[in-house]
C-alpha positions as CSV (number, residue, x, y, z in Angstrom):
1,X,72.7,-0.2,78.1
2,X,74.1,3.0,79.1
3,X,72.2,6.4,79.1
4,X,73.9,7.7,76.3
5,X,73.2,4.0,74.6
6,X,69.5,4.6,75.2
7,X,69.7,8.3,74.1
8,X,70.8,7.4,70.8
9,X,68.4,4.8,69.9
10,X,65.3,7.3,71.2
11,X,67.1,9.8,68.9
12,X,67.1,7.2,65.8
13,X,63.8,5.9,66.6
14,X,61.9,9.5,67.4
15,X,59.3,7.4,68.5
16,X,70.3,-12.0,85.8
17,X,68.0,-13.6,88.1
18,X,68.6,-17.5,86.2
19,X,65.1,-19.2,85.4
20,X,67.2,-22.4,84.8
21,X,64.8,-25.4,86.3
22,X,65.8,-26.5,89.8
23,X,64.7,-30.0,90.5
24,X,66.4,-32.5,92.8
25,X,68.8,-35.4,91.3
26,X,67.8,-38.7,91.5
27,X,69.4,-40.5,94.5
28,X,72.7,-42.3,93.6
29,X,72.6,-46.4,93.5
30,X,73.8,-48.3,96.2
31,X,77.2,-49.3,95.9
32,X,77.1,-53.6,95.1
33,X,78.6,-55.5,98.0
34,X,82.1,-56.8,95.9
35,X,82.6,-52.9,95.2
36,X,85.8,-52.3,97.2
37,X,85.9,-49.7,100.3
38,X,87.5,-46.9,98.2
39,X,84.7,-47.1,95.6
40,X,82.4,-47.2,98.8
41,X,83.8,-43.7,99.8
42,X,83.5,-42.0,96.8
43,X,80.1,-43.3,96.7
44,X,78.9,-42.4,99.4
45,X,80.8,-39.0,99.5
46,X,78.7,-38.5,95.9
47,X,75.4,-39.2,97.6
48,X,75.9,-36.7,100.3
49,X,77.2,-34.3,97.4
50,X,73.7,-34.6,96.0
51,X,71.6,-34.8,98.7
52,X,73.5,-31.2,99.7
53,X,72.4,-29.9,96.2
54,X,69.5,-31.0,96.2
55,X,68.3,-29.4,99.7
56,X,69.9,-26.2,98.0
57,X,67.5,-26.6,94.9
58,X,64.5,-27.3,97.3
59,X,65.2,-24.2,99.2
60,X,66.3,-22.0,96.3
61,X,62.8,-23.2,94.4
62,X,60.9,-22.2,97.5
63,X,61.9,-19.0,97.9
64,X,63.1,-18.3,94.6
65,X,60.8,-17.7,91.4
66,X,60.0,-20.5,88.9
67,X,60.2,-20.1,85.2
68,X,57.6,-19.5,83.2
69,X,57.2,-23.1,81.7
70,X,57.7,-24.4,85.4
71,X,54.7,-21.7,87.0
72,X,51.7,-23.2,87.3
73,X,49.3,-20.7,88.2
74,X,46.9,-22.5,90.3
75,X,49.8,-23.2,93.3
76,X,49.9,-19.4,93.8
77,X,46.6,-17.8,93.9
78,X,47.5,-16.8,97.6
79,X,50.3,-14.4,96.3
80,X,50.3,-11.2,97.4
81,X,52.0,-7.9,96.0
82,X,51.3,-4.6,94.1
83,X,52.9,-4.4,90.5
84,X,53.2,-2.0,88.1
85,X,52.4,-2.2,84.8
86,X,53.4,0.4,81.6
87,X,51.9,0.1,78.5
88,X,51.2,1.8,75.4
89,X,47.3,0.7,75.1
90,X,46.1,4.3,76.1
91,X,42.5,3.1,74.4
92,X,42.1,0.0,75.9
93,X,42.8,2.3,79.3
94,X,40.0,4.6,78.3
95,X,37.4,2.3,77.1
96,X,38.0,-0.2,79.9
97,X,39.4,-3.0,78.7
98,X,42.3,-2.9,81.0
99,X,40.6,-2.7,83.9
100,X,37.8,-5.8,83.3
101,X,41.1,-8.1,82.3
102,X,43.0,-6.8,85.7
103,X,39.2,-7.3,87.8
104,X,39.0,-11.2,85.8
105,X,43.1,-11.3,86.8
106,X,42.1,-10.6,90.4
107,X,39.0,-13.2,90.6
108,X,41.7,-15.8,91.0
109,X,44.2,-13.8,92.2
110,X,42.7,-11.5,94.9
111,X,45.5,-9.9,96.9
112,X,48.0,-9.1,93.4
113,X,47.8,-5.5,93.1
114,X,48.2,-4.2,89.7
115,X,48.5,-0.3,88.7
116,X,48.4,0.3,85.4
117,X,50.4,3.2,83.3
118,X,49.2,4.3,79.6
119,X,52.0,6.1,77.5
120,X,50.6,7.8,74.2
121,X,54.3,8.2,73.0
122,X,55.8,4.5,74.0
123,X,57.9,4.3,71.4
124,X,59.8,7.1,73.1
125,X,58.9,7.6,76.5
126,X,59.0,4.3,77.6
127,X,63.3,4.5,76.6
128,X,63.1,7.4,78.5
129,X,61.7,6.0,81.9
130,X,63.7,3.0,81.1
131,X,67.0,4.8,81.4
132,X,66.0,6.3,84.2
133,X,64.7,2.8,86.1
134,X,61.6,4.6,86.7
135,X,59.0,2.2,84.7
136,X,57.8,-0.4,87.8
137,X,57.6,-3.9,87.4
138,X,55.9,-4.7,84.0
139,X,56.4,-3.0,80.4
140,X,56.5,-3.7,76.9
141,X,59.8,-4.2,75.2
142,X,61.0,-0.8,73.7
143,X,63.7,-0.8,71.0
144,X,66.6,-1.4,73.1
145,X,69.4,-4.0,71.8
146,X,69.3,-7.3,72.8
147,X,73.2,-7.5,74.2
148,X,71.4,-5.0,76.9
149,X,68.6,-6.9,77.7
150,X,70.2,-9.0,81.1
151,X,70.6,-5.3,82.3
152,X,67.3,-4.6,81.9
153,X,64.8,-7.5,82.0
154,X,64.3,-10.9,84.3
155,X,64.6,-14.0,81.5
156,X,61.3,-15.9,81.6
157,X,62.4,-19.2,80.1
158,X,64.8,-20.5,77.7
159,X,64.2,-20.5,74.3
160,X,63.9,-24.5,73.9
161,X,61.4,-24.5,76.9
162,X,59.3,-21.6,75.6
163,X,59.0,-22.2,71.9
164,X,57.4,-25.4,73.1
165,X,54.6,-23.7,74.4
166,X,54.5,-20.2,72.8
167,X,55.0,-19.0,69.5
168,X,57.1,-16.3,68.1
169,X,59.2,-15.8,71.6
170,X,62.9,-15.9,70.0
171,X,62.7,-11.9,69.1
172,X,64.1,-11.0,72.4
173,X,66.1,-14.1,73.0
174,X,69.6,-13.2,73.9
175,X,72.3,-16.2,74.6
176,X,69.5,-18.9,74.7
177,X,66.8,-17.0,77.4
178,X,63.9,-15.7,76.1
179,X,63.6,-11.6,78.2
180,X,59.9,-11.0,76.2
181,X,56.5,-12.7,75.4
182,X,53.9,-11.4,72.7
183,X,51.3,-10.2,74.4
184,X,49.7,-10.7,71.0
185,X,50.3,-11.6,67.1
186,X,50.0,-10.0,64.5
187,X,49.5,-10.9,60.5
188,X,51.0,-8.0,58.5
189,X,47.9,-6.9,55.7
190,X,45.3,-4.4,55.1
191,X,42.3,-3.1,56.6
192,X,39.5,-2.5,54.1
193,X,35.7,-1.9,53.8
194,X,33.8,-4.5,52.2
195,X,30.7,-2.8,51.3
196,X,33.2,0.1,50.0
197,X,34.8,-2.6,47.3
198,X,31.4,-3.8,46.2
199,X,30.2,-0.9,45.6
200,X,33.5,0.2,43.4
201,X,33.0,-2.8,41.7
202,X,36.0,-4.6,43.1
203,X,35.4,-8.6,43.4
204,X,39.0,-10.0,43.8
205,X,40.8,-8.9,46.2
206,X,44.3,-6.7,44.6
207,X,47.3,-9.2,44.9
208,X,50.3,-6.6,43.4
209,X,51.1,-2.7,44.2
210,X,49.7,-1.9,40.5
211,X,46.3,-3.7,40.8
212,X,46.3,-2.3,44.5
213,X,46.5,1.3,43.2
214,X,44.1,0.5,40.2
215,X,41.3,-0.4,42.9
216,X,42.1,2.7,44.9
217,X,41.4,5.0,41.9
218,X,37.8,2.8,41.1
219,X,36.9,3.6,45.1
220,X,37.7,7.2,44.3
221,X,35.5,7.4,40.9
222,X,32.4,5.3,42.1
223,X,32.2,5.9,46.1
224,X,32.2,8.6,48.5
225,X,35.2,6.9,50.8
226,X,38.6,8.1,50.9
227,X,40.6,5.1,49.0
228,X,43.7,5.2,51.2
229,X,43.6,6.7,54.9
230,X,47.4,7.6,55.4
231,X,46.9,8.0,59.0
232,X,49.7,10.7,58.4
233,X,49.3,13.2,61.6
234,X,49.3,10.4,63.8
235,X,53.2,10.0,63.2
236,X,53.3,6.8,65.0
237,X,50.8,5.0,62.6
238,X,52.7,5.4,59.7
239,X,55.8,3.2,60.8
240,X,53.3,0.5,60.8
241,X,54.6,0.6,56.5
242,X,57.5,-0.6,57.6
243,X,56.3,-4.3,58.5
244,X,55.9,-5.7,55.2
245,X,59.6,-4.7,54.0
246,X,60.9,-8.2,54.6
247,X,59.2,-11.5,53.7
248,X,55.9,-9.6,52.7
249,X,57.5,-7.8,50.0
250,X,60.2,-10.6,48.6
251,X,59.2,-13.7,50.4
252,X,62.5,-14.7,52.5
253,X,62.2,-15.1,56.1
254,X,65.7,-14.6,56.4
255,X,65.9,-10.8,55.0
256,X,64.8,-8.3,57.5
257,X,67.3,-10.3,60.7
258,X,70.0,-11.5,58.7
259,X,70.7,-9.7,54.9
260,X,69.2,-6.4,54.9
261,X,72.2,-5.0,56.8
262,X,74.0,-7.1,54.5
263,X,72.6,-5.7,51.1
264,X,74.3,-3.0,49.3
265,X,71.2,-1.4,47.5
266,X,67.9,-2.8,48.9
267,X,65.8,0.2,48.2
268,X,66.3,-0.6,44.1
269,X,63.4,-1.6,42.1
270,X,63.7,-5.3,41.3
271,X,61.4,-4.5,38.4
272,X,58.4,-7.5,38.9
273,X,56.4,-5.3,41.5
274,X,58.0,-6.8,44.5
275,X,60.9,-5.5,47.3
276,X,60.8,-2.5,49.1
277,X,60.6,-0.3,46.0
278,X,57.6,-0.7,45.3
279,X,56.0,-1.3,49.1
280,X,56.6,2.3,49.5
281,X,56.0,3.3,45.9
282,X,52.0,2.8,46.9
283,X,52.1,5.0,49.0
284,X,53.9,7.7,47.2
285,X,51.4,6.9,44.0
286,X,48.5,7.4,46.4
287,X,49.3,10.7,47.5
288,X,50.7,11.8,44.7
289,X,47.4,10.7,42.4
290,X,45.1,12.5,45.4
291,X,43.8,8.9,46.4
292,X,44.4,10.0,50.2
293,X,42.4,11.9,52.3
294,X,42.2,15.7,51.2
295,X,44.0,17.5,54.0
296,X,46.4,14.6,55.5
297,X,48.0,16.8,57.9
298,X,44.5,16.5,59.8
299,X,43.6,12.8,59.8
300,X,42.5,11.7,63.4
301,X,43.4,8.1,64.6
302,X,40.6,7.9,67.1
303,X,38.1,9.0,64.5
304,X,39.2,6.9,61.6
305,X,38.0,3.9,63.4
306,X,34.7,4.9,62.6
307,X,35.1,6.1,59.4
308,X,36.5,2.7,58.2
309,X,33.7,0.8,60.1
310,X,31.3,3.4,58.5
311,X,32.6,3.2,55.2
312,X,33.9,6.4,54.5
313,X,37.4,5.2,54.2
314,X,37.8,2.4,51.5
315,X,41.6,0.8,53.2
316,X,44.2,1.6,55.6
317,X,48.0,-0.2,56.2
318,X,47.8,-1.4,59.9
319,X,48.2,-5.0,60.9
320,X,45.7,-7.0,61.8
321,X,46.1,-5.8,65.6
322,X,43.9,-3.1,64.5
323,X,41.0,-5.4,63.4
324,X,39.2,-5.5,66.3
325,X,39.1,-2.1,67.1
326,X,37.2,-1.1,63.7
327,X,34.9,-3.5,64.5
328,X,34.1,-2.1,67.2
329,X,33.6,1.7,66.5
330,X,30.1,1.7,64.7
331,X,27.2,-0.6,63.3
332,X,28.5,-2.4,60.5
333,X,31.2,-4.4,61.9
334,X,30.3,-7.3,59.4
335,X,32.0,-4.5,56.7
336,X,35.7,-4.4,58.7
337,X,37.7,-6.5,56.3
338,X,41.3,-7.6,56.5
339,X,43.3,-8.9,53.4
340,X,47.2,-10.2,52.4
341,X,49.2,-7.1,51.9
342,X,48.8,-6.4,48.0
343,X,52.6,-8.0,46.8
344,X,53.2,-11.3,44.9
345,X,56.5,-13.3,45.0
346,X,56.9,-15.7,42.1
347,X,53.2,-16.1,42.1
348,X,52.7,-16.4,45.7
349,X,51.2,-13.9,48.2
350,X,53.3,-14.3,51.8
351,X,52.1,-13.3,55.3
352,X,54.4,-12.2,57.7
353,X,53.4,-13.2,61.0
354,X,55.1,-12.2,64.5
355,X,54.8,-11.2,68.1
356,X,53.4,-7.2,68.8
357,X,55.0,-5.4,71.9
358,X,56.3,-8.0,74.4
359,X,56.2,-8.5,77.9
360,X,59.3,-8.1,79.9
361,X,59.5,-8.0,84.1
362,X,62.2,-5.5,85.7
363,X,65.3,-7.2,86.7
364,X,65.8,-4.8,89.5
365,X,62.1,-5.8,90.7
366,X,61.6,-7.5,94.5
367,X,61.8,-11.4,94.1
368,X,58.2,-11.0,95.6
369,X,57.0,-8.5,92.4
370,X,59.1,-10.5,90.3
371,X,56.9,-13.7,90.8
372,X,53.8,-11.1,90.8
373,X,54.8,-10.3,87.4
374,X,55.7,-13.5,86.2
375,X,51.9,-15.0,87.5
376,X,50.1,-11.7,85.9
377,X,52.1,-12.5,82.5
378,X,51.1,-16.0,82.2
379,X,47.6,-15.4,83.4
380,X,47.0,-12.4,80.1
381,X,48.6,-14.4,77.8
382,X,46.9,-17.8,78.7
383,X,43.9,-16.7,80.3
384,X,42.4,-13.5,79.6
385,X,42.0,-14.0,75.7
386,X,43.4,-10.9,74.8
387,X,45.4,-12.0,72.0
388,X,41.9,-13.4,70.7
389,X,39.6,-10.4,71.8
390,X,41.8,-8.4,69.6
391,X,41.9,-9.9,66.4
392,X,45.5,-11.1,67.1
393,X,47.4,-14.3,65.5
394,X,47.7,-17.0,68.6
395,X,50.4,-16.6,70.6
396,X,49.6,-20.2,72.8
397,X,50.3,-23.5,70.5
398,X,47.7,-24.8,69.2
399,X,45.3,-21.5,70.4
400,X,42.7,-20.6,68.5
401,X,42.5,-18.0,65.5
402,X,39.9,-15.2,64.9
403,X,37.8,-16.3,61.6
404,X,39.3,-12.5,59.9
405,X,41.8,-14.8,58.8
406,X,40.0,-16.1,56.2
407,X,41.4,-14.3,53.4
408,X,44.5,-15.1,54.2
409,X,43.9,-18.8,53.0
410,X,46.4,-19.8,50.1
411,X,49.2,-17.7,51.4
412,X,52.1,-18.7,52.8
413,X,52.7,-17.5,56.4
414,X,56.4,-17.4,57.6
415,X,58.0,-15.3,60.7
416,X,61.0,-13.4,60.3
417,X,64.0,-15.9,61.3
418,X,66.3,-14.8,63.7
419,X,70.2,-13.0,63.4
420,X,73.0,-15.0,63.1
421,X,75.2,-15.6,66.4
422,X,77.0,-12.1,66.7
423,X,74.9,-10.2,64.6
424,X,72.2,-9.6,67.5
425,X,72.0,-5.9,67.5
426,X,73.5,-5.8,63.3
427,X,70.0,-4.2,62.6
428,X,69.6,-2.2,65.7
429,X,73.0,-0.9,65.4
430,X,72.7,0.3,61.4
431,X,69.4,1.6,61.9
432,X,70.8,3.7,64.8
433,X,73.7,5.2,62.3
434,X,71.5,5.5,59.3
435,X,69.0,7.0,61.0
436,X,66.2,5.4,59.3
437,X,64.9,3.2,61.9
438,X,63.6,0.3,59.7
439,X,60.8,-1.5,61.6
440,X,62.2,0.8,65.1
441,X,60.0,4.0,65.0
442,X,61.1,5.8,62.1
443,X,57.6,7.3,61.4
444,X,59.3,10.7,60.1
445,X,60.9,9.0,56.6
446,X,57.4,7.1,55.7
447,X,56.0,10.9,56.6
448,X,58.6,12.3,54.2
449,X,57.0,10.2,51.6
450,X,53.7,12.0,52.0
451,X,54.7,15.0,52.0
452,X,57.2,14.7,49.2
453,X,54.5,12.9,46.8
454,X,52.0,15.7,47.9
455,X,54.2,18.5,47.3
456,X,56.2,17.3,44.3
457,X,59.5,18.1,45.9
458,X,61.1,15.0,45.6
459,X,60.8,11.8,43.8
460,X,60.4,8.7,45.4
461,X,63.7,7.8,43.1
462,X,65.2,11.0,44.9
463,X,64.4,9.8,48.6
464,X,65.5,5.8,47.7
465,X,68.9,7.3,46.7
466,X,69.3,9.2,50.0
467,X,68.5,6.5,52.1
468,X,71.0,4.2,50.5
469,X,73.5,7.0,50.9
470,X,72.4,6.7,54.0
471,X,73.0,3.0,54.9
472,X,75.9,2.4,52.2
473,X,77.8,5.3,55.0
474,X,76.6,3.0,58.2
475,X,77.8,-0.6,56.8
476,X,80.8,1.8,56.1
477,X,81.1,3.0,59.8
478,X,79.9,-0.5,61.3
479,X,82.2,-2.2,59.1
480,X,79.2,-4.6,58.2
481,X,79.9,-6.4,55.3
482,X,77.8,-5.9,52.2
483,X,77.6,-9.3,50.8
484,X,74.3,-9.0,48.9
């Protein structure tokens, strides 16, 4: 991806070394003794043929890098080199987290090296750096497309070899190679206070938009809490709305990848409760019926964590990535609860599941930092229970899964299904021209929300028919085809 490429999508967000496994052939049969001397020849011209390629694959997998499924960490515990690694966990950097994985990283590997770098902004800085090269050795994906990502990124694996051992690694697959690997999982619902809901008087758990909003008004009549943090000044915190606009709100794993760009008018009210209408409609009817904080231009991410865990916030949209940390930020963790997003589908309640930010090792890296990388990868996402620690969905087969996902028993949980071959970058590319940045760092339009509901200067109905002006005029200059 160019500069100006990379420009554009930090603009719309505001926020080909082969892996291929090397092992030598087997050694060709010899030839039976009534074979006749020309058979003989090519016979034994094959053999040499192979044994020729197969020195090449001996000496290409010795001083080459294996893939991921190939590594096996324990062979390379005498590796030495100094990595860099960029990252947007800026509180896992302050309260030390980081820094105990990298010490429990270095207990096996002693002389790997690995500086750390926390953005605040990732979303955008981390396009920015990337454009220029200037990012070191490891980072989390940004929003690039996926036709860029050879330009970019080392493949760890192929797609048939990693999905055998890791889930949800096909949202940076490109042409059969996987460039990225969750460094966690998330399930897409909604942080709430227990003791908050008992004390309103709430004893099921809401299941639709309407009920949802009904419960937010009985924890601003019997409770001190705020009913709904919007998390509004943050900016970066409210994009996290944006997750449930596929199967959470209509229950089709194949929506956000391959139909949305497709679909003429998907901000229209299906009239049940369901779709992206109405995901966004809570939010609107929160602020708009004062069941928000009271000033929301002054709400405090660091501090909120507290608040939740204290119970002066009743809920808060964040996926379940955020668990953990509200746990952790006062004395009533046992009171941090995390439920299915508030939306039924023909009676059901679905869970979207997928990978967070992914891994991804600099192409341009040495072959030396390259394996450096590739050892440090493997190790945190099979080693350093990280995924676990913070209330993430497994990313390793068959891992284990934090007991907060107890509520979430009865739903169905699906992950979004990938584009269709040559539609890669459909969504990247519309959300580019629209500018609304569906799922891509467009915090601004879920702001716009607040403020319009807050100040009464424009309906929700007003801001759904801009945005489909809006993406009706990008199929138009994509020449997408509007099929749904």
């Amino acid at each position: 991806m160019k500069l100006k490429k990379v420009m554009a999508i930090c603009l719309a967000s505001a926020m080909t070394f082969s892996l291929a496994a090397c092992g030598g052939a087997a050694a060709a049969p010899a030839p039976a003794a009534e074979e006749s001397a020309a058979d003989e020849a090519e016979e034994t011209e094959a053999e040499e043929t192979v044994a020729e390629d197969t020195e090449a694959s001996d000496e290409a997998e010795e001083g080459g890098i294996p893939s991921y499924t190939q590594l096996d960490l324990s062979q390379y515990t005498d590796t030495e080199a100094t990595i860099k690694f960029l990252h947007h966990k800026t509180d896992r950097a302050e309260d030390g987290t980081m820094d105990k994985m990298v010490a429990a990283f270095n207990n096996e590997f002693p002389n790997i090296k690995v500086e750390m770098e926390a953005v605040t902004d990732y979303a955008e800085d981390s396009l920015l750096r990337l454009s220029t090269g200037d990012w070191g050795d490891i980072m989390f994906i940004p929003a690039v497309d996926k036709v860029d990502l050879p330009e970019f990124f080392m493949p760890f694996d192929t797609l048939d070899n990693l999905s055998a051992e890791l889930n949800f690694v096909d949202n940076w697959e490109y042409e059969g190679n996987c460039y990225g690997i969750p460094y966690m999982a998330n399930a897409q619902g909604v942080l709430y206070n227990k003791a908050v809901f008992e004390e309103a008087g709430i004893t099921d758990l809401p299941t639709t938009p309407t009920e949802f909003l009904e419960d937010l008004k009985l924890i601003k009549e019997k409770t001190d809490a705020i009913p709904l943090y919007t998390n509004y000044a943050a900016g970066w915190t409210m994009g996290a709305w944006d997750a449930y606009i596929g199967i959470v709100s209509n229950g089709d794993d194949t929506f956000m990848q391959q139909k949305f760009a497709h679909t003429a008018e998907p901000f229209k009210d299906p009239g049940d409760d369901t779709g992206i209408y109405n995901l966004y409609r809570i939010l609107y009817d929160a602020v708009a019926q004062g069941l928000i904080e009271d000033d929301y231009t002054t709400t405090d991410w660091e501090s909120c964590k507290g608040m939740l865990n204290r119970g002066e916030i009743g809920t808060m949209v964040l996926g379940s990535w955020a668990y953990a940390q509200m746990q952790e930020a006062g004395d009533t963790p046992e009171n941090v609860g995390y439920m299915p997003f508030p939306m039924t589908v023909g009676g059901k309640q679905y869970v979207n599941a997928g990978g967070d930010y992914n891994y991804c090792i600099n192409v341009n890296a040495s072959d030396e930092n390259k394996l450096a990388s590739l050892i440090f990868v493997k190790w945190m996402v099979e080693k350093s229970e990280w995924c676990y620690n913070e209330g993430g969905y497994t990313v390793v087969k068959d891992g284990k899964n934090p007991e907060m996902y107890a509520a979430f028993d009865g739903c169905e949980v699906l992950s979004d299904q990938p584009a269709k071959a040559g539609e890669e970058t459909m969504l990247n590319d519309i959300n580019a021209e629209s500018e609304l940045s569906f799922n891509a760092g467009g915090n601004d339009k879920v702001q716009r929300i607040v403020e319009a509901a807050a100040t009464g200067s424009e309906s929700l109905d007003d801001i759904y028919a801009e945005w489909t002006q809006k993406w009706n005029d990008a199929q138009e200059e994509l020449e997408i085809s509007v099929d749904y």
